[in-house]
Backbone and ligand atoms as CSV (ligand in chain L), in Angstrom:
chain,resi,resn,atom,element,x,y,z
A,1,UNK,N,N,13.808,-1.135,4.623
A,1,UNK,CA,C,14.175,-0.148,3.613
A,1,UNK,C,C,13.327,-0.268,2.348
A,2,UNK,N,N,12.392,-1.526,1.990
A,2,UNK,CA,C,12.092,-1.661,0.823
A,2,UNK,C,C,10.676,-1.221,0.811
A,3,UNK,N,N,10.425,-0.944,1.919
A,3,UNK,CA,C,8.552,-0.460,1.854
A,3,UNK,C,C,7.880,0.421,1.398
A,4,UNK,N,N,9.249,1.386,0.698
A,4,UNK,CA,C,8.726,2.170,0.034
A,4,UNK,C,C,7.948,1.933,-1.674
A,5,UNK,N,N,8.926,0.305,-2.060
A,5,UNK,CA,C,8.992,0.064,-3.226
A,5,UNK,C,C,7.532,0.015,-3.539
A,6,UNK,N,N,7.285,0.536,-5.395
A,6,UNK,CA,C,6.603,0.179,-5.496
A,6,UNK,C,C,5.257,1.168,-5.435
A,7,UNK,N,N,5.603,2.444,-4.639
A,7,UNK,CA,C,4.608,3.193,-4.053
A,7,UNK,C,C,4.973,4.497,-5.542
A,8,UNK,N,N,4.301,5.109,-4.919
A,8,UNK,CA,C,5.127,6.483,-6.008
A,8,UNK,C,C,4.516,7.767,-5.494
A,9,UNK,N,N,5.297,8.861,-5.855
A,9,UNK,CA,C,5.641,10.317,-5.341
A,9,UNK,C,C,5.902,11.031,-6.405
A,10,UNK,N,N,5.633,12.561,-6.335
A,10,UNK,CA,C,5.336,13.089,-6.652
A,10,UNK,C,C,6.958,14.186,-6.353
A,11,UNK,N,N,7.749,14.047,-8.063
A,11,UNK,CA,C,9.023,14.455,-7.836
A,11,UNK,C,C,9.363,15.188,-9.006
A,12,UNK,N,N,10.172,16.000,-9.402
A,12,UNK,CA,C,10.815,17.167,-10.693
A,12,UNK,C,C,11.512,15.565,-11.210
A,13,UNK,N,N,11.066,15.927,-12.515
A,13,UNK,CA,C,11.435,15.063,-13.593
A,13,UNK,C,C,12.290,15.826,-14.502
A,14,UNK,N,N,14.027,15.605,-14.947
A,14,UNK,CA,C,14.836,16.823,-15.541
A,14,UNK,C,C,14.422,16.499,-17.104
A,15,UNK,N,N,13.707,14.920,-17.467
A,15,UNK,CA,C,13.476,14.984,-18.699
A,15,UNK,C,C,11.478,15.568,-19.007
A,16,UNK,N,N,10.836,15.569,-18.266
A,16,UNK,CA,C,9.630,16.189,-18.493
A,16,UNK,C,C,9.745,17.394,-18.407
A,17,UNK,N,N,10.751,18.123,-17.670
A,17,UNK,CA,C,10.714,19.486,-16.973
A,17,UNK,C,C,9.640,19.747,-16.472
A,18,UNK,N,N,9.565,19.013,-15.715
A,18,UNK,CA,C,8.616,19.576,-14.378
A,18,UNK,C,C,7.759,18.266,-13.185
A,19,UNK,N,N,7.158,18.489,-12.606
A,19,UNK,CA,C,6.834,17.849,-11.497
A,19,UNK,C,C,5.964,16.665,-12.049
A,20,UNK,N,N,5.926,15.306,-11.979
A,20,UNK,CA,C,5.576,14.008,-12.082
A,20,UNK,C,C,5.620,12.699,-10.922
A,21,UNK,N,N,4.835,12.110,-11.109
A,21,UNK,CA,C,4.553,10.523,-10.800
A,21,UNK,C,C,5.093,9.927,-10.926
A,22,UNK,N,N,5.930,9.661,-9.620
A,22,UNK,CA,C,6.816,8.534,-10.337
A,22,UNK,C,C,6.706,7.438,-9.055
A,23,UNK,N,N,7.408,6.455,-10.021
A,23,UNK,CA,C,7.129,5.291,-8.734
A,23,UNK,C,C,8.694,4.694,-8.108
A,24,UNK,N,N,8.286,4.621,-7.172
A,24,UNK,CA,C,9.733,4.258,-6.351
A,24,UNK,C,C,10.435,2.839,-6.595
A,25,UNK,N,N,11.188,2.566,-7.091
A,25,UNK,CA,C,11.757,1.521,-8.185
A,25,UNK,C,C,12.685,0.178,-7.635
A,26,UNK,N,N,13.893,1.145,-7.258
A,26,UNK,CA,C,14.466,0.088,-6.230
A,26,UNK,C,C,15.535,1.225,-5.469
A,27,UNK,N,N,15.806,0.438,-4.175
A,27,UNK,CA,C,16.618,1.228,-3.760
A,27,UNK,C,C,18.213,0.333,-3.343
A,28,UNK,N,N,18.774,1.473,-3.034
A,28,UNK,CA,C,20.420,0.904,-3.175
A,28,UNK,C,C,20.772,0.995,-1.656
A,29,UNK,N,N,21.016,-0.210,-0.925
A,29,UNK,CA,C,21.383,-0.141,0.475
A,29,UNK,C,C,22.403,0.477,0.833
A,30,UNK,N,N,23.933,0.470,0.092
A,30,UNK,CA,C,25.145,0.840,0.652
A,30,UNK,C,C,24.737,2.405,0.470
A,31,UNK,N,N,24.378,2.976,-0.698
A,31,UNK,CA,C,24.317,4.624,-0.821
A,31,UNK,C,C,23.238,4.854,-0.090
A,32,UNK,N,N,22.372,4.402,0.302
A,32,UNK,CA,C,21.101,4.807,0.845
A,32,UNK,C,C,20.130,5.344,0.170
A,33,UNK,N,N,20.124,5.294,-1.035
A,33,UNK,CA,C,19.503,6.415,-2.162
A,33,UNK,C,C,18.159,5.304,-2.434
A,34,UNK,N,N,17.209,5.689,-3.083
A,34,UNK,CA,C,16.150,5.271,-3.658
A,34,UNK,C,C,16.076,5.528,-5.321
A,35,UNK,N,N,16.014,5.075,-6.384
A,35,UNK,CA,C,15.415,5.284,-8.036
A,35,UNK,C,C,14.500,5.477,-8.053
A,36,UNK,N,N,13.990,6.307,-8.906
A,36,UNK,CA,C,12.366,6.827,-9.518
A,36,UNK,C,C,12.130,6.939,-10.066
A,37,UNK,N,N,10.992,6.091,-11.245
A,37,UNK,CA,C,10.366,6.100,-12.526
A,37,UNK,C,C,9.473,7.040,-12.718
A,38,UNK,N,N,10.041,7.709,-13.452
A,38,UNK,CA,C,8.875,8.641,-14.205
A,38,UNK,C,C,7.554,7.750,-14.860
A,39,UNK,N,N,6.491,8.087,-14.110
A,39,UNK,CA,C,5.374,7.399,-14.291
A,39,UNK,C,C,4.925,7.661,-16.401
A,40,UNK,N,N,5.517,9.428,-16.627
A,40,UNK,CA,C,5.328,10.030,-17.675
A,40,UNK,C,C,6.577,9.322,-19.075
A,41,UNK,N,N,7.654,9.572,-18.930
A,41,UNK,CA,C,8.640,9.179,-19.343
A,41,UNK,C,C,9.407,8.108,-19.500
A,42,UNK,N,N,9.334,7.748,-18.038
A,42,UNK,CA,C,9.618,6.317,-17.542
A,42,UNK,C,C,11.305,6.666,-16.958
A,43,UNK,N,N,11.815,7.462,-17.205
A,43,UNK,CA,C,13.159,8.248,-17.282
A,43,UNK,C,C,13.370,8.053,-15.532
A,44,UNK,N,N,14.821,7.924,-15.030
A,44,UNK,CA,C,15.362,7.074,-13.972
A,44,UNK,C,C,16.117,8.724,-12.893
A,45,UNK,N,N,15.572,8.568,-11.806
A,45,UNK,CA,C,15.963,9.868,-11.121
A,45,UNK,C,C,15.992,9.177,-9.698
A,46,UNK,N,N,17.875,9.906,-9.128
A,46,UNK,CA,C,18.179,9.381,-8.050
A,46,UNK,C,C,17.113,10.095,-6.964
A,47,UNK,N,N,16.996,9.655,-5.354
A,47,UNK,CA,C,16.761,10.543,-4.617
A,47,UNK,C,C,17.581,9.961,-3.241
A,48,UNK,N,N,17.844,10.498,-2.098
A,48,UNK,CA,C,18.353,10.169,-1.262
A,48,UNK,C,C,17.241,10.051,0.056
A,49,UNK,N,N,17.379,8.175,0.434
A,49,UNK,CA,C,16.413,8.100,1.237
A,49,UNK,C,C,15.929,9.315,2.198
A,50,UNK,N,N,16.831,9.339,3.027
A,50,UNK,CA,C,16.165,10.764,4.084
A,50,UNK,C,C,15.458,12.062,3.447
A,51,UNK,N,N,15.247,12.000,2.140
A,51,UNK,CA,C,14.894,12.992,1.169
A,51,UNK,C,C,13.030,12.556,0.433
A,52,UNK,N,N,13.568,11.299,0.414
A,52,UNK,CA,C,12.069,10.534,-0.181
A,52,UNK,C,C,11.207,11.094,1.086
A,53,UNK,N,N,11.695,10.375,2.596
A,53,UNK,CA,C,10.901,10.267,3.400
A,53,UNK,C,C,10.111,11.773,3.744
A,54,UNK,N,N,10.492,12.764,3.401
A,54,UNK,CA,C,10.195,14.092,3.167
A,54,UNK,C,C,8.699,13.890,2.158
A,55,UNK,N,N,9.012,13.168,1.526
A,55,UNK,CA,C,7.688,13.730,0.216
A,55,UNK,C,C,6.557,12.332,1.127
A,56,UNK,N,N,5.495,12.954,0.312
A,56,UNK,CA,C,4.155,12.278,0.027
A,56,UNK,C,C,3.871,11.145,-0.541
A,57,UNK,N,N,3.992,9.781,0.501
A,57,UNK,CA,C,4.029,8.593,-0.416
A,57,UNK,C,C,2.875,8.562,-0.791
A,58,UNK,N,N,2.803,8.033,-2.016
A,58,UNK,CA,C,0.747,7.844,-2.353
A,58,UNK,C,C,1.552,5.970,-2.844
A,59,UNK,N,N,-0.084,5.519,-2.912
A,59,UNK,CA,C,-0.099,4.343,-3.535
A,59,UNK,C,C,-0.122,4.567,-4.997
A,60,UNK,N,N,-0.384,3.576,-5.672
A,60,UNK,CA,C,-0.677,3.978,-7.090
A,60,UNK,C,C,-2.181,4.582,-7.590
A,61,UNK,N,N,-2.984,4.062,-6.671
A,61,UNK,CA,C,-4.590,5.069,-6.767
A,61,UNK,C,C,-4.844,6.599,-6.139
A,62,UNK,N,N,-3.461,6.621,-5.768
A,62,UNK,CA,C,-3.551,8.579,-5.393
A,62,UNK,C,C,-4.230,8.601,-3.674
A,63,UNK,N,N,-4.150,7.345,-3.159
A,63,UNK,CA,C,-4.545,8.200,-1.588
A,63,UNK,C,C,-3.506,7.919,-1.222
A,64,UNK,N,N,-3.471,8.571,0.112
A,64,UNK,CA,C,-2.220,8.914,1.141
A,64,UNK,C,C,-1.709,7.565,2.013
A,65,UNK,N,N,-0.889,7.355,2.050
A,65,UNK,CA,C,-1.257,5.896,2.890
A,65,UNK,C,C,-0.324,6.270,4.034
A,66,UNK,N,N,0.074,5.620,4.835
A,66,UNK,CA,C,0.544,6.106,6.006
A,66,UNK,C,C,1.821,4.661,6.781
A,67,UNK,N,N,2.265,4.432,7.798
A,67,UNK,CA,C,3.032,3.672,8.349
A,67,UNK,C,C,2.272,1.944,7.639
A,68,UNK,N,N,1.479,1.499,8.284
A,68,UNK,CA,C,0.688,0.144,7.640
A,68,UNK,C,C,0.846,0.901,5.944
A,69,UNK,N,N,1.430,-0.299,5.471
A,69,UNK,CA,C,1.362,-0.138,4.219
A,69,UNK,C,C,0.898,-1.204,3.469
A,70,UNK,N,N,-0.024,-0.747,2.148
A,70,UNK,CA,C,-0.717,-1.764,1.082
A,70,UNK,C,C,0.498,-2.157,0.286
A,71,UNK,N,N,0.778,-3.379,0.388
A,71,UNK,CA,C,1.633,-3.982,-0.383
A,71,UNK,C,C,1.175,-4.946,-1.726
A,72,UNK,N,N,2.196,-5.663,-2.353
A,72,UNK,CA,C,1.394,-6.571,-2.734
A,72,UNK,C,C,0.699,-7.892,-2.372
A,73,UNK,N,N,0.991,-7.771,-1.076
A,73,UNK,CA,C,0.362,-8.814,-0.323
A,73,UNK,C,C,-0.306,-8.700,0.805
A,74,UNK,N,N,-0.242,-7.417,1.335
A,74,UNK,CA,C,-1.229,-6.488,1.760
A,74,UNK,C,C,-2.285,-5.888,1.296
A,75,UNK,N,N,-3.600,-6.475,1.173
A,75,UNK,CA,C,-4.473,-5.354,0.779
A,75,UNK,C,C,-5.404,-5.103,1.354
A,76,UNK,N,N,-5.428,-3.652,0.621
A,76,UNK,CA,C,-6.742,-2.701,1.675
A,76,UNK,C,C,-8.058,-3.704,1.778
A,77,UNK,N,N,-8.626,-3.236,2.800
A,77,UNK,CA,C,-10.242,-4.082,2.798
A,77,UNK,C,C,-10.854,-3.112,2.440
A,78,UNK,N,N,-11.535,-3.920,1.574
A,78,UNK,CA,C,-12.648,-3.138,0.970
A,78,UNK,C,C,-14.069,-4.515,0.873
A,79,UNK,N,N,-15.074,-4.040,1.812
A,79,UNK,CA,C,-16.405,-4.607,1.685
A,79,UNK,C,C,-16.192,-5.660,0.603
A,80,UNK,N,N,-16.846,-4.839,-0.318
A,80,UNK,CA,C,-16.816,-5.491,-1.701
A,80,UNK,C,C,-16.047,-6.862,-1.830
A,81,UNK,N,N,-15.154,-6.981,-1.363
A,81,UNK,CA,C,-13.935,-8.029,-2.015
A,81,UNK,C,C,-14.122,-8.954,-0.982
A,82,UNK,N,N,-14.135,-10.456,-2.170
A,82,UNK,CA,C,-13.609,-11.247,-1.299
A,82,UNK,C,C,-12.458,-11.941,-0.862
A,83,UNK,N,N,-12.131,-12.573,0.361
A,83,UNK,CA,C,-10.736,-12.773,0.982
A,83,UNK,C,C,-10.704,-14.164,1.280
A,84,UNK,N,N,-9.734,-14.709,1.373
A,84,UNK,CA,C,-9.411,-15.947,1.645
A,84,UNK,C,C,-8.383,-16.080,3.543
A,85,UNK,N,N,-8.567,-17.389,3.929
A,85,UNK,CA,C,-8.001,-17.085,4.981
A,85,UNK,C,C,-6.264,-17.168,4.994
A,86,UNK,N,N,-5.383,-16.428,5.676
A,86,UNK,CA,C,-4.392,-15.907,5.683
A,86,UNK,C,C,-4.159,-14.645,4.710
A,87,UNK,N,N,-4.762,-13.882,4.055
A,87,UNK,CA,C,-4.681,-12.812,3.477
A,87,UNK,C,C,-4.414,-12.297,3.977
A,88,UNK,N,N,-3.698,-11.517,3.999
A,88,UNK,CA,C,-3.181,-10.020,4.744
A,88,UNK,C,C,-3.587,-8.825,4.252
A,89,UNK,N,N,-4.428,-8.176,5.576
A,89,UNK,CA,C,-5.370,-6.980,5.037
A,89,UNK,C,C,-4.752,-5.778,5.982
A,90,UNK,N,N,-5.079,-4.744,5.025
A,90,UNK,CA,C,-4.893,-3.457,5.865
A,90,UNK,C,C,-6.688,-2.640,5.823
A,91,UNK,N,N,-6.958,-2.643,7.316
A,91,UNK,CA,C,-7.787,-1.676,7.195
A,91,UNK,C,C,-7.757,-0.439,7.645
A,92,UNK,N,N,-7.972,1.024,6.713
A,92,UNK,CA,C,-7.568,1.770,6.853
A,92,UNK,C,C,-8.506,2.585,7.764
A,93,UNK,N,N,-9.575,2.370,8.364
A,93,UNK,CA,C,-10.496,3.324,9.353
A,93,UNK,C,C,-9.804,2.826,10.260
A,94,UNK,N,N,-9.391,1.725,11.035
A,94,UNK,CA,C,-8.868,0.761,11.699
A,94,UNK,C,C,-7.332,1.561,12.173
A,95,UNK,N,N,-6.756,1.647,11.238
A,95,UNK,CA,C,-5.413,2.059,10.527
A,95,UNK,C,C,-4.495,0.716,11.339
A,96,UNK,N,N,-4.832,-0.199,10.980
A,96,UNK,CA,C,-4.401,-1.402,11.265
A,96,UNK,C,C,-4.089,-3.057,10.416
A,97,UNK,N,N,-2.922,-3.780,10.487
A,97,UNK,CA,C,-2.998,-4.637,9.485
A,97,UNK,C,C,-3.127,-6.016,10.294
A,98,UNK,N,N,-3.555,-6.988,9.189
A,98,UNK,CA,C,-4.187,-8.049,9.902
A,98,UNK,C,C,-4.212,-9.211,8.689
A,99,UNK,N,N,-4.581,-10.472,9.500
A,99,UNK,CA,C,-4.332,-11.305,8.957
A,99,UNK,C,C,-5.455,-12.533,9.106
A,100,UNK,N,N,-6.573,-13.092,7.989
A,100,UNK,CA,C,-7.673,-13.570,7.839
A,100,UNK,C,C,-7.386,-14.654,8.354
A,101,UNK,N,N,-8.141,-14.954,9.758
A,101,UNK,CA,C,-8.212,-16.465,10.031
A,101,UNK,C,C,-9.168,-17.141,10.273
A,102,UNK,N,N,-10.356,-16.696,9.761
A,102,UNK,CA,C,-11.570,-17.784,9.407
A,102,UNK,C,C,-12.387,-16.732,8.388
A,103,UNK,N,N,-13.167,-18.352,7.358
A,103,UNK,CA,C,-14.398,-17.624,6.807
A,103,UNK,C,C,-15.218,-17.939,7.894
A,104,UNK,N,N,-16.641,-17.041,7.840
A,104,UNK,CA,C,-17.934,-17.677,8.447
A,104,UNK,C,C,-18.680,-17.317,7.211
A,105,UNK,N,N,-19.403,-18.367,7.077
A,105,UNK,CA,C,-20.722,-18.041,5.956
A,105,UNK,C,C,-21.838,-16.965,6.959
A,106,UNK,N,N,-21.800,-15.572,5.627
A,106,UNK,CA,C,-22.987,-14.980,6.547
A,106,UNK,C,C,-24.766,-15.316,5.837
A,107,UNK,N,N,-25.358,-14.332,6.101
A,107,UNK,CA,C,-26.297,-14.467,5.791
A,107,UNK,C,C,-26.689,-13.421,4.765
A,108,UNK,N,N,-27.225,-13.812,3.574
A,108,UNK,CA,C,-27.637,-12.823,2.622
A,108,UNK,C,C,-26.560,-12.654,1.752
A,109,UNK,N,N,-26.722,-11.515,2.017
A,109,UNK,CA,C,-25.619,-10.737,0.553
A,109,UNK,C,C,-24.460,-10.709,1.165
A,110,UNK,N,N,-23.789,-11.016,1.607
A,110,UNK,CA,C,-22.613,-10.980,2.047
A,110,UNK,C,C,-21.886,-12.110,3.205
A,111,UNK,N,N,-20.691,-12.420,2.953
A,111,UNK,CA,C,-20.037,-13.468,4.366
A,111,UNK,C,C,-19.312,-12.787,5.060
A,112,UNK,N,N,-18.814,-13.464,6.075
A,112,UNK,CA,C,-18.038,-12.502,7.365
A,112,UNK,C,C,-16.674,-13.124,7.130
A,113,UNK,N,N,-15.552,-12.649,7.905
A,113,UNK,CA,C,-14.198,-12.979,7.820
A,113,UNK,C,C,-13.322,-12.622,9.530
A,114,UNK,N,N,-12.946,-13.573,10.117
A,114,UNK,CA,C,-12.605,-12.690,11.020
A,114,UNK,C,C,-10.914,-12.130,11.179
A,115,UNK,N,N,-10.571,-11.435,11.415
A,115,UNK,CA,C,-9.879,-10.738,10.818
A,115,UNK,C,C,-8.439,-10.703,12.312
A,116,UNK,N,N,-7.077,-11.029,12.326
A,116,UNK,CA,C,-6.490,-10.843,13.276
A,116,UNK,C,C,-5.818,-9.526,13.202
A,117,UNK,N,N,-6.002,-8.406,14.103
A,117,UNK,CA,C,-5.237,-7.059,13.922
A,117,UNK,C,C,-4.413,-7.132,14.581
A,118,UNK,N,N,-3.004,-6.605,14.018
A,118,UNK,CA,C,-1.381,-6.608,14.755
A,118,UNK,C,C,-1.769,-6.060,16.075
A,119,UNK,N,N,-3.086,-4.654,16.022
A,119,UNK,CA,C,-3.035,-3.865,17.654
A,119,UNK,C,C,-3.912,-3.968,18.135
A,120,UNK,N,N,-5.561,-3.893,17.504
A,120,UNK,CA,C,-6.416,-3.928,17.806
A,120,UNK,C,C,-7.318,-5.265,17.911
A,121,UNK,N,N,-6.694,-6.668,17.310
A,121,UNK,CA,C,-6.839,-7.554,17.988
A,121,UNK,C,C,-8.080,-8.598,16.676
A,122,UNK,N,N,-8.385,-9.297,17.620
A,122,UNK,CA,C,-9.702,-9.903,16.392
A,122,UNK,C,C,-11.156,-9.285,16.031
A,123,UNK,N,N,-11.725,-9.070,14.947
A,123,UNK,CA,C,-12.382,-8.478,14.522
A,123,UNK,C,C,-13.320,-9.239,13.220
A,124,UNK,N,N,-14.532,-9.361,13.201
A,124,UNK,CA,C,-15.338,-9.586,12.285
A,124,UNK,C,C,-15.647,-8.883,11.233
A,125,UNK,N,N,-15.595,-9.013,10.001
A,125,UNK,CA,C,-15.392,-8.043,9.294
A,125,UNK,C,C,-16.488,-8.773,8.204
A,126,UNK,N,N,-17.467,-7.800,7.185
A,126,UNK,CA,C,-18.209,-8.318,5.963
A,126,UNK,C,C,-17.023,-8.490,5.282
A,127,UNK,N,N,-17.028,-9.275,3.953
A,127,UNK,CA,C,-16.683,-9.208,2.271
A,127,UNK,C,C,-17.288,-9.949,1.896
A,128,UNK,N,N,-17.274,-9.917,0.263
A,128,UNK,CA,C,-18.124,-10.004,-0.770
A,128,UNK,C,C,-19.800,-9.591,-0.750
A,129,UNK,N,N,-19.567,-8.481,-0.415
A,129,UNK,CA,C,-20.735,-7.975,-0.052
A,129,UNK,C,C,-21.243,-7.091,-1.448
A,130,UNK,N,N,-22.509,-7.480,-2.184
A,130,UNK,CA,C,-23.077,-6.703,-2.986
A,130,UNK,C,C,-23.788,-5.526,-3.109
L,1,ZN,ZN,ZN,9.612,12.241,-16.924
């Protein structure tokens, strides 16, 4: 239930009057409902889970993310970055999450990581690549 936390959507705000960013805050197990911060206001708006799941989760950088979700201990791979082993990565061409279980020193500008995917299995992957 909590995977939404944290993410934010795009919902009618009654104190902005009108449509805002807000981020999904906490949710309440017995009602089933979810809270939502007005990203603008900061102002507190119920929604009812089966209602969230209707809208457009974005992350906080505005792309779409989908079932694998970037958490805070999930993060996207991105080249660029480097990872340590047991990190937990989501790669999104992949659309798969995974979990770092070796460095290899590469060669040049960049090292390798190999990478365990929940579906698609082990995978070599660059980071810290310039
Ligand atoms: Zn607002």
């Amino acid at each position: 239930m909590s995977k939404y936390l944290k993410k934010i959507v795009e919902h009618y705000c009654s104190i902005c009057n009108g449509m805002t960013d807000m981020e999904i805050a906490s949710h309440n197990d017995e009602l089933d409902i979810y809270w939502l911060r007005c990203k603008v206001c900061h102002g507190a708006t119920m929604i009812k889970n089966k209602n969230l799941e209707k809208l457009a989760i974005r992350k906080a950088n505005n792309a779409l993310i989908n079932d694998h979700q970037v958490t805070d201990q999930v993060k996207e791979y991105e080249p660029a970055k480097t990872y340590e082993a047991g990190q937990l990565l989501y790669h999104p061409a992949f659309d798969d999450k995974g979990v770092v279980t070796e460095l290899k020193p590469g060669s040049g500008d960049f090292d390798k990581i190999i990478v365990k995917f929940d579906h698609i299995g082990e995978k070599m992957l660059i980071h810290g690549a310039s």
